[in-house]
C-alpha positions in Angstrom: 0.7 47.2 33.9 2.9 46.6 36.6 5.0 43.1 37.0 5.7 41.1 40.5 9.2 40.2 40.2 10.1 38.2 43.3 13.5 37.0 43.7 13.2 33.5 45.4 16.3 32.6 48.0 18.5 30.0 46.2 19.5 28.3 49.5 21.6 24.8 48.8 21.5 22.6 52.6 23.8 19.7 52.0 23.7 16.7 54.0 26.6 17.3 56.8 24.0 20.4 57.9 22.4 17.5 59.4 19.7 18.1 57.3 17.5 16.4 54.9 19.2 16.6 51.7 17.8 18.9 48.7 17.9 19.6 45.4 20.6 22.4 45.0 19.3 25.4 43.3 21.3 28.4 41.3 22.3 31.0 43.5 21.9 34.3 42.2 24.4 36.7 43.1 24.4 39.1 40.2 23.5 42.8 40.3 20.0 43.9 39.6 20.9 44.8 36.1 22.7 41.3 34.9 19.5 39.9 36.2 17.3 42.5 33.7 19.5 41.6 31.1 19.2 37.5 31.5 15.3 38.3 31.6 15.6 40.1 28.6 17.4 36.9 26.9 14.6 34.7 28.4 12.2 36.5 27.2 13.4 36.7 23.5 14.2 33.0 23.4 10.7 32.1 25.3 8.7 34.6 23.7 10.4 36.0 20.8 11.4 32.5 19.1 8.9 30.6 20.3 5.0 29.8 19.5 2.5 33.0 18.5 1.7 34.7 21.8 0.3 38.0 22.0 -1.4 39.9 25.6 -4.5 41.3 25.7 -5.7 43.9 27.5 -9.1 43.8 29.6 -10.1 46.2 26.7 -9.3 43.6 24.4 -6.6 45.3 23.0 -3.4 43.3 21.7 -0.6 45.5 23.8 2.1 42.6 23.0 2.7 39.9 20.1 5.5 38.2 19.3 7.3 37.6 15.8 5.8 34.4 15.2 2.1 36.2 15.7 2.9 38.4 13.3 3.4 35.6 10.8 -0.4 34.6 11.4 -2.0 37.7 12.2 -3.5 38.3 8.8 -4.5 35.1 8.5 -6.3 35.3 12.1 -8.0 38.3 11.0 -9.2 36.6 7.3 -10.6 34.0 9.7 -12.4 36.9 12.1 -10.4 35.4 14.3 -8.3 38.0 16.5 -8.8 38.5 20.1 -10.8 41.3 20.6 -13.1 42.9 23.7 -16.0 40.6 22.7 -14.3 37.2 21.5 -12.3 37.2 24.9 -15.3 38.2 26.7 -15.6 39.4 30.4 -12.4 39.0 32.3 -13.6 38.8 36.1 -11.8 40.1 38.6 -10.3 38.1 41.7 -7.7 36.5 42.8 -8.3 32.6 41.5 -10.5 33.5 39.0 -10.0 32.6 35.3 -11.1 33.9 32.1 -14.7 32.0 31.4 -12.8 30.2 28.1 -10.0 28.5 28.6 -8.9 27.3 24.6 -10.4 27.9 21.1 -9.2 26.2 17.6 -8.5 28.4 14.3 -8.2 27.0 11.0 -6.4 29.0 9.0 -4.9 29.8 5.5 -1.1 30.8 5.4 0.9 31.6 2.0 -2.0 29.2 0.4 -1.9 26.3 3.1 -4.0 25.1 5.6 -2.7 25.3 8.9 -4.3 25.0 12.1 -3.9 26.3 15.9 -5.5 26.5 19.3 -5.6 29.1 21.2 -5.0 29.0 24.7 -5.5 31.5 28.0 -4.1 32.2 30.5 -4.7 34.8 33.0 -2.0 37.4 33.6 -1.8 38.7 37.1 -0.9 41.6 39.3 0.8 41.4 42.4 -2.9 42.0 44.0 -3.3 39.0 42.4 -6.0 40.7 40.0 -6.4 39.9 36.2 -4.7 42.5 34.6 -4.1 41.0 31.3 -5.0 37.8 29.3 -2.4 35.9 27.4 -3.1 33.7 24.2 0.0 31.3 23.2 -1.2 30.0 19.9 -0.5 25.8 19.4 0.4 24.5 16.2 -2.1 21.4 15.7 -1.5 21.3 11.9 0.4 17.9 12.4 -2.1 16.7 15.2 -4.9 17.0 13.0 -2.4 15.4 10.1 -1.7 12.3 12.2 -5.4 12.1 13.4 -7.3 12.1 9.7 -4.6 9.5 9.1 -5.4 7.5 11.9 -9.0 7.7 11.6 -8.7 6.7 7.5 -6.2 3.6 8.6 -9.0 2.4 11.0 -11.9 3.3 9.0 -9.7 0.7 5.9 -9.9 -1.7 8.3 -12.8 -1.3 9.3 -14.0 -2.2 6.0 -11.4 -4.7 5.0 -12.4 -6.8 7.8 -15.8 -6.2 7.2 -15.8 -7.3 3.1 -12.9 -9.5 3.2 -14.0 -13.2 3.5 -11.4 -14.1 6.4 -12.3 -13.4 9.8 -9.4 -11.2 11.8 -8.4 -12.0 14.7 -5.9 -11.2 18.1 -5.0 -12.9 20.6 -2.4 -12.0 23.8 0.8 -13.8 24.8 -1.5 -16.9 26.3 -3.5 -17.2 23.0 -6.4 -15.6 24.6 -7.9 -13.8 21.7 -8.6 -10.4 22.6 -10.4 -9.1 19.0 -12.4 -10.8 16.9 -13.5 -9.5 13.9 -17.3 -9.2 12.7 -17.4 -11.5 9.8 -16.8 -14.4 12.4 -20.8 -13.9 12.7 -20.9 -14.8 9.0 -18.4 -17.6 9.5 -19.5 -19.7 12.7 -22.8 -18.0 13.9 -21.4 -16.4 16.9 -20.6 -12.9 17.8 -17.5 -11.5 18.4 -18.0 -10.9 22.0 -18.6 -14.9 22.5 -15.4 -16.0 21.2 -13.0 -12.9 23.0 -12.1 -13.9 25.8 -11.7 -17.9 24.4 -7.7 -19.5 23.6 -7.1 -20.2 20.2 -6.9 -23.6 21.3 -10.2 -24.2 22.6 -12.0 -24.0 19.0 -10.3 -26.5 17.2 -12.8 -30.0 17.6 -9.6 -32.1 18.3 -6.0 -30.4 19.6 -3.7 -28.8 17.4 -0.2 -29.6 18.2 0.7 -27.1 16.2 -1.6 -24.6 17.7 -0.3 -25.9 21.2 3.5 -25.1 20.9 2.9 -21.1 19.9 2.0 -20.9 23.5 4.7 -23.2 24.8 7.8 -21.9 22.3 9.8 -18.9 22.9 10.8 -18.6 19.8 7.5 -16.7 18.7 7.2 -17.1 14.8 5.4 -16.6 12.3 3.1 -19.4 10.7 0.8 -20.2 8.0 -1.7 -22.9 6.8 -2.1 -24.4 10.5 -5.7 -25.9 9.5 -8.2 -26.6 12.0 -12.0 -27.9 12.5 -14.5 -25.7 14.3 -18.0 -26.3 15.4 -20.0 -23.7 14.0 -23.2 -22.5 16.3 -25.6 -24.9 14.1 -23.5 -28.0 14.4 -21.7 -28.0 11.3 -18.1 -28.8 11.1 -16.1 -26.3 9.1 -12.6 -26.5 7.7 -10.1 -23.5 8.8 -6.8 -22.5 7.4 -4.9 -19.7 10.1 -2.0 -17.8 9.1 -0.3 -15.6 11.9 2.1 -12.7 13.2 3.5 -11.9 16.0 2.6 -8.6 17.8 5.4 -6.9 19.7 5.6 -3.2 22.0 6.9 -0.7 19.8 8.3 1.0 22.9 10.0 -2.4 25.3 9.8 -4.7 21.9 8.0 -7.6 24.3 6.3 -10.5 22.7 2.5 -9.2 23.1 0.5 -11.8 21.3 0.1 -12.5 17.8 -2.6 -11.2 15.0 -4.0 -13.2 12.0 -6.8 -14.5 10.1 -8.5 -17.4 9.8 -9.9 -18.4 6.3 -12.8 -20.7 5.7 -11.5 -23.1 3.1 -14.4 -25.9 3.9 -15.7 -25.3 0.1 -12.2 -25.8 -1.7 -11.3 -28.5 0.5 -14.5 -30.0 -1.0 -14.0 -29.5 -4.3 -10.3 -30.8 -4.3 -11.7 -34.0 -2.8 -14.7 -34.1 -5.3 -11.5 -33.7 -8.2 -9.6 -36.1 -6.7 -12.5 -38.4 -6.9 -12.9 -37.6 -10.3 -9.5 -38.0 -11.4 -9.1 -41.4 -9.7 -12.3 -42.8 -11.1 -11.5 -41.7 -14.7 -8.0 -43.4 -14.1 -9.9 -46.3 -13.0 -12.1 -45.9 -15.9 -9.3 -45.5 -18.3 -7.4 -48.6 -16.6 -10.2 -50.4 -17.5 -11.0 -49.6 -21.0 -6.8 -50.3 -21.5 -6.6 -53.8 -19.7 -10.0 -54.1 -21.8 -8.6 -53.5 -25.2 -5.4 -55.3 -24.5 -7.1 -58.2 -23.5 -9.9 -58.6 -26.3 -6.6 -59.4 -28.7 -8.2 -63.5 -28.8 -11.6 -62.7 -29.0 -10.7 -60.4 -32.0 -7.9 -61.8 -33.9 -9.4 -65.4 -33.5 -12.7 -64.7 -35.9 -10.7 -62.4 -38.4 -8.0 -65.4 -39.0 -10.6 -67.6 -39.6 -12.3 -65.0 -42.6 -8.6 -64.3 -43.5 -7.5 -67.9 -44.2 -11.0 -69.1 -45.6 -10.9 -66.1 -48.0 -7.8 -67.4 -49.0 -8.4 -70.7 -49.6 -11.8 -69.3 -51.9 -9.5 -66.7 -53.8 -7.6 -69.5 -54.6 -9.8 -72.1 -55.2 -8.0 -74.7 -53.5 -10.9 -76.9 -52.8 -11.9 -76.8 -56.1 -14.0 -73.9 -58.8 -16.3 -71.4 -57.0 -18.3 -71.4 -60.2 -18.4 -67.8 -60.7 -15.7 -65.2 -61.5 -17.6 -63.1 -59.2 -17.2 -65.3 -56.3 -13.4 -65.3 -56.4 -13.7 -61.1 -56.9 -16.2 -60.9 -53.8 -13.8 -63.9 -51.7 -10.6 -61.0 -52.7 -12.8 -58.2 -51.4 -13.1 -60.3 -47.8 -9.7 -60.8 -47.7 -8.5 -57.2 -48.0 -11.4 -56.2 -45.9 -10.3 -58.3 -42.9 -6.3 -58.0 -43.3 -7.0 -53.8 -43.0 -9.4 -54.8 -40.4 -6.9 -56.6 -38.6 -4.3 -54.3 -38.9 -6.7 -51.9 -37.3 -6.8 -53.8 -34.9 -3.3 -54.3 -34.0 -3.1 -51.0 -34.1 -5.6 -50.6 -31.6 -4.3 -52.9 -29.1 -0.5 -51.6 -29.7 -1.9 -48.0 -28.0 -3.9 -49.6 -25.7 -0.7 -51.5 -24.6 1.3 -48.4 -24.7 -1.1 -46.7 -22.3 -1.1 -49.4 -20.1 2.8 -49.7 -20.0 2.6 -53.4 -21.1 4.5 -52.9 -24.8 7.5 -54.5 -23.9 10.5 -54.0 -26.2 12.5 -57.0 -27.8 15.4 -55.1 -28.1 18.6 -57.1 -30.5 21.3 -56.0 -32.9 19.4 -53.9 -35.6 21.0 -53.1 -39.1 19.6 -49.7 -40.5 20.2 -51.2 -44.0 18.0 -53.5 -43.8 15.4 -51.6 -41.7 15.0 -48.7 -44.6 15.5 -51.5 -47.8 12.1 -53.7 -45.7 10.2 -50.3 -45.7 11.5 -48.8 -49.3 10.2 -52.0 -50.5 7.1 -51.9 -48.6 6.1 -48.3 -50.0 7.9 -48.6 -53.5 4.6 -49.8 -55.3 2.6 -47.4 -53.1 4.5 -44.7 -54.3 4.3 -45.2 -57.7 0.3 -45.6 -57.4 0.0 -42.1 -56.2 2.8 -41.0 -58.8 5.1 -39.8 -56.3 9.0 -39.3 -56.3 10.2 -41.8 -53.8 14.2 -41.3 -52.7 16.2 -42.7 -50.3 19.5 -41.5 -49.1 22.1 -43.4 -46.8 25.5 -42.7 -46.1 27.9 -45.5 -45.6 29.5 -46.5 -42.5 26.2 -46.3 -40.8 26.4 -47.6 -37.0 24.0 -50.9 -36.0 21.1 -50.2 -33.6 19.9 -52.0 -30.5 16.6 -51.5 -30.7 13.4 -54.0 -31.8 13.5 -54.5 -35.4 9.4 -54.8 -35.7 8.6 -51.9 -34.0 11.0 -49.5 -35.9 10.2 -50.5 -39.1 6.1 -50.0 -38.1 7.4 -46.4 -37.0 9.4 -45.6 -40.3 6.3 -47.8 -42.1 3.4 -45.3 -40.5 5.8 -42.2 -41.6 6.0 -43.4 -45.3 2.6 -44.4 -45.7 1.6 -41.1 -43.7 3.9 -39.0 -46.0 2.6 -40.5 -49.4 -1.4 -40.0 -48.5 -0.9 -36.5 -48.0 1.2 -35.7 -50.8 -0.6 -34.5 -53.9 0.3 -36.3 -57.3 4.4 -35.1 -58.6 5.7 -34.5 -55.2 8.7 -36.1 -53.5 8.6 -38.4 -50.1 12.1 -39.0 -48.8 13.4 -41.5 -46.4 17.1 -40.9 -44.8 18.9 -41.9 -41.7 22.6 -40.1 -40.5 24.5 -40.1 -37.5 23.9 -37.1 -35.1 26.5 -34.9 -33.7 26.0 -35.8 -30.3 26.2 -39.8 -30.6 22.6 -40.1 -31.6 21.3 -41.7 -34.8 18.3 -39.8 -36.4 15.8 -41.4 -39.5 14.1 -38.5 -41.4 11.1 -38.8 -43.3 10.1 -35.8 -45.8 7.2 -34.8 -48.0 5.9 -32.1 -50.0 2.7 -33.1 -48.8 -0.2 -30.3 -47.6 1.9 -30.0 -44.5 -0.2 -29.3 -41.0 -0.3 -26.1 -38.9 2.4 -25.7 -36.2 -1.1 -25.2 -34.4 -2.2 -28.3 -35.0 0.8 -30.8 -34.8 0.1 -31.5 -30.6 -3.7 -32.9 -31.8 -1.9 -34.6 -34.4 0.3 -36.7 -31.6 -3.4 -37.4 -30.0 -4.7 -41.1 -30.5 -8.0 -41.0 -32.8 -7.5 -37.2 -33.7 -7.6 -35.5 -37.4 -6.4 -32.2 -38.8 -9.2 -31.0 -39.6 -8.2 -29.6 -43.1 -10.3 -29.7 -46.2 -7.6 -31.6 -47.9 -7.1 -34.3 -45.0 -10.4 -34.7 -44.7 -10.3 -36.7 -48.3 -8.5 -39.3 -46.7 -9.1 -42.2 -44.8 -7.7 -43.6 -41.7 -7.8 -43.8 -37.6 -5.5 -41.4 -36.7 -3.5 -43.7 -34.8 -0.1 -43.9 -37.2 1.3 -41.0 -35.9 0.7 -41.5 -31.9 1.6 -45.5 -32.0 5.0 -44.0 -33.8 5.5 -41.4 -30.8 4.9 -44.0 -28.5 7.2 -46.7 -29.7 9.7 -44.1 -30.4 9.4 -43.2 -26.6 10.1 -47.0 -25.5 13.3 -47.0 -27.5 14.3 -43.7 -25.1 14.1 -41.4 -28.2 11.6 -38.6 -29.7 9.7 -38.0 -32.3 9.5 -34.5 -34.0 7.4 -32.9 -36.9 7.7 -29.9 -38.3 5.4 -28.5 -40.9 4.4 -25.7 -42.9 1.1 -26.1 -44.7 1.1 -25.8 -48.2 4.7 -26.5 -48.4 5.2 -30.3 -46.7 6.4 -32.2 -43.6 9.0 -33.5 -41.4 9.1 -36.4 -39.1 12.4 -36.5 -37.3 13.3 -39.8 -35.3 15.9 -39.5 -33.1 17.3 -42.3 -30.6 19.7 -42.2 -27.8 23.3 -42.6 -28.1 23.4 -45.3 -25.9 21.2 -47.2 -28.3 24.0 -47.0 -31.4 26.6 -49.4 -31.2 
């Protein structure tokens, strides 16, 4: 095989020749040898270093390969893959003619890796300008086919995400002209993708969205979120739409393109937080009601209940004369303590409705805690003994006076006592004591070793008409309302109320008032 060599005249005209200017080219003025040897350096750096190339002969014979061919030969031959008389087929002669296939793609294993290449042809010719050889320069693809399984899985996810998600996806260009659209629009509105490309975002809002309006007006090109609009579906119906959005920028000139976002239907939820806030405002309503109710039924209630309480009286005591029968007196005693626990009851009743309502007003003067603790000791004392209990009561001296309102403290301390003896079994201990805080508050204690309540179950305890429901407890009476009428008059004074509990082992109810309420 013979080569065609020509050595091309490397003639530079410059532009005082009078001539049209040219390119100046490499002048050439070393001896035939120095010109074999830089071809001899071309060709290893070209051919040597570079991609697998081999040459064929007509006969289908590989006459030349390079090192890199050598690296996949075997693996072009495990693939029945090297060039050969028949794979290369006919090679016609002529002076523009070409061999009949012009690439092929191997996929090949090398040193236990997939890897994969094209083949390429390309005619070799003599200086009759006959085929006198073929040459193959082998491509790498390995990465191309990388990058284009990749691509086709990214697309194919969101394919499907915009397919299953309920959003619809959309784009738009600079102008807000939406150029993609994705299918679950159909689902959405009605209409088809192609019927809304081609539309601006801002024609499918019902009335303009200001908000909507500036993206295509501001250069500052941010994101945004929750713009919500209304859009006619294709039946009529007027749907709720929250959009979220990005800008799109050129990953090459980093120009503003457009932005990309979706558009979520939120039509249902918006419903359903209306429906709640209806709900909630007609049981405040409802709740408003029943409190103004019980706070104003005080007359109707307390006006009957005096009446039994004071004629009771007056027949216990027979002031009017003999009732004529023991029995009468018993049953008029019977009335009387009926309607006074009735009444208190009562009170109680209208003292949480009151709270609730945020129309207990406090009567706030200068309280001595002495006298607060002696009322209640000797309000409980006789109680106490009934259930055979261990009453103590511990005060230091030098204890600080109170502002605070004298009746409603000692119902709070009252309900805590009388709390603390039911639930205490016969030979325990209650205990009533008051100190001076560390930080400037003053705190009254009240202590049992009572059945005690779960730490589970002390929030239902703070709940007006709740129980523990304990086998013990259940052996007693009463409304449940002690406990949450304390809390909430211990709340009007600007203090808190704490229990803590263990069952089995007894009770505390720590009241603590602010500072600014000791003198």
């Amino acid at each position: 095989m013979t080569t065609d060599i020509r050595k091309p005249k490397m003639v530079a005209r410059s532009a005082e020749s009078g001539g049209a200017p040219r390119t100046p080219t490499l002048k050439v003025a070393s001896p035939a040898g120095e010109v074999e040897d830089l071809l001899q350096v071309l060709q290893r750096d070209l051919l040597e270093e570079g991609p697998p190339v081999c040459i064929v002969s007509p006969d289908g014979e590989v006459v030349y390969a390079n090192k890199s061919y050598h690296r996949i030969a075997g693996a072009l031959a495990e693939a029945s893959a090297l060039p050969n008389h028949s794979t290369l087929g006919l090679l016609p002669q002529g002076g523009d003619l070409s061999p009949i296939a012009v690439s092929q793609e191997h996929k090949l294993t090398i040193e236990g890796r997939t890897e994969y290449y094209r083949a390429r042809r390309r005619p070799i010719r003599g200086v009759d300008g006959a085929t006198r050889a073929t040459a193959l320069v082998f491509e790498s693809t390995t990465k191309l086919k990388a990058t284009a399984s990749a691509l086709v899985q990214a697309t194919t996810r969101l394919d499907d995400t915009t397919r299953l998600v309920s959003d619809w996806v959309w784009e738009t260009d600079r102008g807000l002209v939406l150029t993609f659209v994705s299918p679950r629009v159909h689902d959405a509105l009605g209409y088809h993708p192609r019927e809304i490309i081609g539309r601006s975002l801002n024609d499918l809002p019902e009335q303009v969205s200001p908000k909507l309006q500036s993206l295509a007006t501001s250069a500052r090109h941010a994101p945004f979120r929750d713009i919500e609009i209304a859009i006619r579906d294709r039946g009529g119906a007027t749907l709720l739409f929250r959009l979220n959005g990005l800008p799109v920028y050129c990953p090459d000139s980093g120009s503003f393109l457009g932005y990309r976002g979706t558009a979520e239907n939120i039509t249902a939820l918006r419903q359903r937080e209306e429906a709640l806030i209806g709900a909630k405002e007609s049981a405040e309503l409802a709740n408003r009601a029943k409190t103004e109710f019980l706070a104003n039924m005080s007359h109707e209630l307390r006006t009957p209940l005096n009446a039994v309480i004071g004629f009771s009286e007056i027949m216990e005591s027979e002031l009017l004369g003999p009732l004529g029968s023991n029995q009468y007196k018993s049953y008029a005693a019977d009335i009387h303590e009926s309607a006074q626990h009735l009444l208190t009851l009562i009170n109680d009743i209208l003292d949480v409705a009151k709270i609730e309502a945020g129309a207990h007003e406090l009567r706030d003067e200068e309280v001595d805690p002495y006298d607060v603790v002696g009322a209640v000791e000797r309000l409980v004392t006789e109680r106490a003994k009934r259930a055979e209990l261990a009453l103590t009561v511990s005060l230091p001296e030098n204890l600080p006076r109170l502002r605070a309102d004298e009746r409603k403290l000692k119902q709070v301390l009252l309900n805590l006592m009388s709390n603390a003896i039911k639930f205490t079994p016969e030979g325990g201990r209650v205990a009533l004591a008051a100190h001076r805080g560390a930080d400037g508050t003053f705190v009254f204690e009240v202590s049992d070793t009572g059945i005690g309540i779960a730490a589970e179950d002390i929030p239902r305890a703070f709940a007006p008409f709740e129980q523990v429901d304990s086998r013990l407890s259940r052996q007693f009476e009463g409304t449940g309302l002690g406990l949450p009428l304390s809390d909430g008059f211990v709340r009007l004074h600007g203090g808190h109320l704490e229990l803590k509990s263990q069952p089995g082992v007894g009770t505390r109810a720590i009241v603590t008032l602010p500072a600014e309420r000791v003198y």
